[in-house]
C-alpha positions in Angstrom: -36.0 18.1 -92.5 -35.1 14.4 -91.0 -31.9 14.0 -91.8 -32.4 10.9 -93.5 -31.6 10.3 -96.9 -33.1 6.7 -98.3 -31.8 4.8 -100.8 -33.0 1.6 -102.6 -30.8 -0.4 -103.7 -31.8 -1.4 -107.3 -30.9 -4.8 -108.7 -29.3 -6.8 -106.1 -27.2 -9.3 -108.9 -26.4 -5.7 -110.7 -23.5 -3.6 -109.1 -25.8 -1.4 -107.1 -25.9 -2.4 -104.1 -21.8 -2.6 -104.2 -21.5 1.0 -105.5 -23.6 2.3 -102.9 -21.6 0.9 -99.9 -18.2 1.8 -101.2 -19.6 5.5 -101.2 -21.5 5.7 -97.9 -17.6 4.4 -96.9 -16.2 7.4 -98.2 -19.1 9.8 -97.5 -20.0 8.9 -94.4 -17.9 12.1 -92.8 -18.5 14.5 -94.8 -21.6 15.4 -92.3 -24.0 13.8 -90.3 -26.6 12.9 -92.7 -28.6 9.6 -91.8 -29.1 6.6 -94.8 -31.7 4.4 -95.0 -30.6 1.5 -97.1 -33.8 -0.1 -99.0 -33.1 -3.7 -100.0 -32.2 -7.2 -99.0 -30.9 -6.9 -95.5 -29.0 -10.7 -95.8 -27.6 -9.2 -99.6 -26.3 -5.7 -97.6 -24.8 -7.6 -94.7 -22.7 -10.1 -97.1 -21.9 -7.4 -99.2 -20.3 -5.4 -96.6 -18.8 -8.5 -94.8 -17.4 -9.7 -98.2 -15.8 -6.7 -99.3 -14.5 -5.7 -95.7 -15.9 -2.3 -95.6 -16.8 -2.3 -91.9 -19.8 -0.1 -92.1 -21.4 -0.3 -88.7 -25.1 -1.5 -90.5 -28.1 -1.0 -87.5 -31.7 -2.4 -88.1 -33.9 0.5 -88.9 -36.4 -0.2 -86.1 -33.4 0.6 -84.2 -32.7 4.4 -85.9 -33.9 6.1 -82.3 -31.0 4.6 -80.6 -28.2 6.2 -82.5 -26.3 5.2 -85.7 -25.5 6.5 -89.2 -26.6 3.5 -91.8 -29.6 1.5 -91.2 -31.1 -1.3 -93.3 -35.2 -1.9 -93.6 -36.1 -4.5 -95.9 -39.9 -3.9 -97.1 -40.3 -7.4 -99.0 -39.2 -11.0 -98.2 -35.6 -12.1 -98.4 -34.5 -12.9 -101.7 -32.9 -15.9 -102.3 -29.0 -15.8 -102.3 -27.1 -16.5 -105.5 -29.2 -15.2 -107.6 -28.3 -15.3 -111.5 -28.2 -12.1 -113.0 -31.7 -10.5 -114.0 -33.4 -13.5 -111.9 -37.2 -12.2 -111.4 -37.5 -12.2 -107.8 -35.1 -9.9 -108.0 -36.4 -7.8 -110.3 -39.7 -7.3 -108.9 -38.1 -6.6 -105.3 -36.2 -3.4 -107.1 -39.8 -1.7 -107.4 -41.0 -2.8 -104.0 -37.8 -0.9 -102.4 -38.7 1.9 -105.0 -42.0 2.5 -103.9 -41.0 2.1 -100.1 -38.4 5.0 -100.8 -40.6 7.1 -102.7 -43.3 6.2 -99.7 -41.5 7.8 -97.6 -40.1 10.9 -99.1 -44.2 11.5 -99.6 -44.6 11.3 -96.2 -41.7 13.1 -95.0 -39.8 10.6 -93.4 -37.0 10.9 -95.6 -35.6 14.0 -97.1 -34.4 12.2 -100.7 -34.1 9.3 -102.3 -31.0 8.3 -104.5 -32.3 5.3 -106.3 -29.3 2.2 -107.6 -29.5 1.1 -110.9 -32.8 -1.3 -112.3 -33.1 -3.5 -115.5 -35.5 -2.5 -117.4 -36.0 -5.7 -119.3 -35.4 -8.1 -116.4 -38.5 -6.3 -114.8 -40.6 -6.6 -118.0 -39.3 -9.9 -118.3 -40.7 -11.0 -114.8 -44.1 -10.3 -115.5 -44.1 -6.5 -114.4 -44.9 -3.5 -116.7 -42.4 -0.7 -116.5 -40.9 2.2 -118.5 -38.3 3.4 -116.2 -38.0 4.9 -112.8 -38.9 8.4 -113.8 -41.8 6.6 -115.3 -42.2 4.7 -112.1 -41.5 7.7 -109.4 -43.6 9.9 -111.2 -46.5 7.8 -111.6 -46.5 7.3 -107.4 -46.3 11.2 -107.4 -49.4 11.7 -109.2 -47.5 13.7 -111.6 -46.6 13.8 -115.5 -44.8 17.1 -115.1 -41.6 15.3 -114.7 -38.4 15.6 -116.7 -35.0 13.5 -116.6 -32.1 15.9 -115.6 -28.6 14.5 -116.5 -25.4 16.5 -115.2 -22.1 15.5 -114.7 -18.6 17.9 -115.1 -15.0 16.3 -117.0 -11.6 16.4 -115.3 -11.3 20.7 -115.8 -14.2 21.4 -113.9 -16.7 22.1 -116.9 -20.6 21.2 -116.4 -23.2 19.9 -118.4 -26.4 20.0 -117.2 -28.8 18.3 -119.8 -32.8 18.2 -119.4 -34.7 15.6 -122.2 -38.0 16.6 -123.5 -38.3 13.3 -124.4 -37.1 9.8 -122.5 -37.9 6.3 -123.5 -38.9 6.1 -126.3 -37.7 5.0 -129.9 -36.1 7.3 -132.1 -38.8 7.1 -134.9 -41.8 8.4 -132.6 -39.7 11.3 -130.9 -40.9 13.9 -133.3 -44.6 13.1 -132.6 -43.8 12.8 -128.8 -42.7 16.6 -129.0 -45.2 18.8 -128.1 -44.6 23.0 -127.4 -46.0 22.0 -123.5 -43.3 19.8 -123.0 -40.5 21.7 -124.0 -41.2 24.7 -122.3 -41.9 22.4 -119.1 -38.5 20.9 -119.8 -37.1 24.4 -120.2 -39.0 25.8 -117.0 -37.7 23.2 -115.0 -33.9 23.2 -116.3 -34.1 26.9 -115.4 -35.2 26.1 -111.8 -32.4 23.4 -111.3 -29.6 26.2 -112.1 -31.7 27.8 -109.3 -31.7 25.4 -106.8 -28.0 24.9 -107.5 -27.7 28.1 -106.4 -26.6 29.8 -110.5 -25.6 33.0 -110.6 -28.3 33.1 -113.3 -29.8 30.2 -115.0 -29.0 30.7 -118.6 -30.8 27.5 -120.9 -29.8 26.7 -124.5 -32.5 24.6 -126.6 -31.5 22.0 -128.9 -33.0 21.6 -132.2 -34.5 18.1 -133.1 -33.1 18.1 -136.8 -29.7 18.9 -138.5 -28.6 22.3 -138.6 -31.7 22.5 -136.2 -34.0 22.3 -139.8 -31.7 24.6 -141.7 -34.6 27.3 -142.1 -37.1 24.1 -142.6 -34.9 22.3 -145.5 -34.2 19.6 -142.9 -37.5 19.7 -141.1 -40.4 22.2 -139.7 -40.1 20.8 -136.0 -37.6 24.1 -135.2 -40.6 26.5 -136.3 -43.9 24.9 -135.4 -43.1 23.4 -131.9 -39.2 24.0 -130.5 -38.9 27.7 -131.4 -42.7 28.8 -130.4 -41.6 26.9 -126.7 -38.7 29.2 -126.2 -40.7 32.0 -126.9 -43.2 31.4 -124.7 -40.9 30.9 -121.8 -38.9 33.8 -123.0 -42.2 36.0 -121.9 -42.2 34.6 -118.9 -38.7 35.6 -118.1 -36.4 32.8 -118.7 -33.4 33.1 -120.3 -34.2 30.7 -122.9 -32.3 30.6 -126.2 -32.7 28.6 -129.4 -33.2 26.3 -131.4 -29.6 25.6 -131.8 -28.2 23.2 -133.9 -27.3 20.3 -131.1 -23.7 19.8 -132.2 -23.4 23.6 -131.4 -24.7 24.2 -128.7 -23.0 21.2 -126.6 -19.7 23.4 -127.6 -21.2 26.2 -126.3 -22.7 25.1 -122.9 -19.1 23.0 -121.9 -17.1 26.2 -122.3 -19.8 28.2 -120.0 -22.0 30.0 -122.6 -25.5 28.0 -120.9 -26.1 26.7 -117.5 -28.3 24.0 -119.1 -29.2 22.6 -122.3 -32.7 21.1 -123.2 -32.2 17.8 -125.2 -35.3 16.7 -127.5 -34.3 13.1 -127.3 -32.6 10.7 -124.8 -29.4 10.2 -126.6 -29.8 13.6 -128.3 -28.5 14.8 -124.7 -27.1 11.9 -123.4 -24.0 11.0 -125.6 -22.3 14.6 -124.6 -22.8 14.0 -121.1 -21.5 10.5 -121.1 -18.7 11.9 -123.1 -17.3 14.1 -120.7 -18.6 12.4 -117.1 -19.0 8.7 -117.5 -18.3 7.8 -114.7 -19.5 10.8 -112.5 -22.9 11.6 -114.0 -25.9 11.6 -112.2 -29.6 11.8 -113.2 -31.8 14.1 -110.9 -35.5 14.0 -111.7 -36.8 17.3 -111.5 -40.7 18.1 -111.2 -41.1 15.2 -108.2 -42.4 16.6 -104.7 -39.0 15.2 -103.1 -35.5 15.0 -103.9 -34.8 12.1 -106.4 -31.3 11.2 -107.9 -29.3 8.4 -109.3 -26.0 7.2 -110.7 -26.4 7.8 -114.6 -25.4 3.8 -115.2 -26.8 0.6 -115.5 -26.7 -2.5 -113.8 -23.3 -4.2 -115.2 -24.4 -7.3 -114.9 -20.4 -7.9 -116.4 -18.7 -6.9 -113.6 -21.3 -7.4 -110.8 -20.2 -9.9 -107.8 -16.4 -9.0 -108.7 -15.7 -6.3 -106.5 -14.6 -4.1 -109.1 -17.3 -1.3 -109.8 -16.7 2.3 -109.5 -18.6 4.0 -107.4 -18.4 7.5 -108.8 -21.2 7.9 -110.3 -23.1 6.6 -106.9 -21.1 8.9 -104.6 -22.0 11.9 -107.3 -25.4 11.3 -106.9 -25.6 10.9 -103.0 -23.9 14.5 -102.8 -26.2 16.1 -105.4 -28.9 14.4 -103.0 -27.4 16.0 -100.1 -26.8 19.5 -102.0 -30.5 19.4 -102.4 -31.3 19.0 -98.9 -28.9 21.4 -98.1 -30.0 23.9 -99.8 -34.0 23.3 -99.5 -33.6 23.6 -95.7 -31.7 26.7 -95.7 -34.5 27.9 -98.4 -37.4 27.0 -95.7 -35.9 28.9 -92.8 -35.0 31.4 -94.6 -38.2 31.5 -95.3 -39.8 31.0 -92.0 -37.3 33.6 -90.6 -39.3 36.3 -93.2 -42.5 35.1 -91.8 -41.9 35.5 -88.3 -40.2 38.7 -89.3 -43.6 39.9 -90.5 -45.5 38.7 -87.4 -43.4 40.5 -85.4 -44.0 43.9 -87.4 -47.6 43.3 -87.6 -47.2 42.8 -83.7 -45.2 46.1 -83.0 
């Protein structure tokens, strides 16, 4: 592990870059992680200098001399002023993606929280993209990916939601379902409650229609694809459970019944969670060969250049980020500690 955790800082006429230097301001001593800030180094320096945050920003090249925050900007400058959704800024949000994701690959960075992107402002500028799970996943070389939403209300309660579906509009969902990804979706959630460090990782499984098909009166999907996925990861020892009709289950899993739910569609899973941690959620991508998360909002184009965006949601996701790390490093010498344990036995 580096120490480092990157982050790039989305749509630079969006709120992003705001949100993430009012959290490093509050994070910054909670320990003695490292950030990388991906973007627009003249953007991030104005930024801080306008909104008097006082972050002591150093130039990346310069991370072997000491320092906590350190800017590297991968593409050339954008130019200031930019109207909101302009294309140049745009199709610099994927250039700091892929820089971020680079480097995670390579193991110069431990994570990557990513800002918020605009999805149609990308499209818009010539570029073809589906989102940054899409995106991420794609520089991975992987399709065993699956959007992870979680966020808690003001008592303490979790949701922890996994989609087997993401983009995609509401009329091609239940062709999109398939039995592979919704056990993937389920196998996943389960290992999220794991990496969390669960007691036990305990997933509820939405049904796609009403009543989750009311015995196949409202639709077959419960019987031919949802229910058959449960069962198979039921064999392989999950604690899987469902279908259950949605506007159940949701109930269920906020008082503590489930330590996840899987979702079949984006707003299936998504309403709930916004409901009850709007502005704390976080999206973690699970599946990726590194740490990825992300505030769960957009770009607020509304608000952005005012000074006035919360950076809940932000902070949220760089301590989920850091969790993560956490949590993998202590896994890896534990499990170095068992191997050398065994060399030593072998030796004696």
């Amino acid at each position: 592990m580096t120490g480092l955790l990157a982050i790039a800082l989305g749509d630079v006429t969006g709120i992003g870059p705001e949100v993430t230097l009012k959290a490093l301001v509050q994070e910054l001593n909670a320990d003695a992680t490292r950030y990388l800030l991906i973007g627009d180094r003249g953007y991030i320096h104005r930024l801080n200098e306008d909104l008097r945050l006082g972050l002591e920003l150093q130039p990346y090249e310069n991370a072997g001399k000491g320092g906590r925050v350190f800017v590297h900007s991968p593409a050339e400058s954008l130019s200031p002023n930019l109207s909101h959704g302009a294309a140049q800024a745009a199709r610099a949000t994927l250039t700091w993606l892929e820089d971020g994701a680079r480097r995670c690959l390579r193991g110069e960075a431990d994570g990557l929280v990513t800002a918020p992107v605009n999805k149609e402002a990308i499209i818009r500028s010539g570029k073809a993209f589906v989102g940054q799970t899409e995106f991420l996943s794609g520089l991975a070389g992987t399709d065993r990916t699956i959007m992870m939403l979680l966020g808690a209300d003001d008592r303490g309660r979790w949701l922890r939601v996994a989609l087997a579906t993401t983009h995609l509009p509401l009329r091609q969902v239940p062709d999109a379902l398939t039995q592979g990804k919704i056990e993937l979706a389920i196998e996943l959630a389960a290992r999220a409650c794991r990496d969390l460090g669960l007691q036990r990782a305990r997933v509820g499984v939405c049904g796609l229609n009403p009543h989750a098909g009311e015995g196949g009166q409202l639709g077959t999907e419960e019987q031919t694809i949802i229910g058959p996925a449960v069962e198979a990861t039921r064999r392989k020892q999950l604690d899987a459970h469902g279908p259950i009709a949605a506007d159940t289950l949701f109930h269920y899993a906020l008082r503590g019944d489930y330590d996840g739910v899987v979702a079949m569609y984006h707003d299936q899973g998504l309403a709930p969670l916004k409901m009850i941690a709007f502005e704390n959620g976080v999206n973690w991508t699970l599946g990726l060969p590194f740490i990825r998360t992300s505030p769960d909002h957009g770009t607020a184009y509304d608000i952005a250049g005012r000074g006035i965006a919360n950076p809940c949601s932000m902070l949220a996701a760089i301590r989920l980020a850091r969790q993560l790390v956490g949590r993998a490093a202590a896994s890896s010498n534990q499990h170095q500690c068992r191997e050398m344990k065994v060399t030593i036995t072998d030796e004696l």
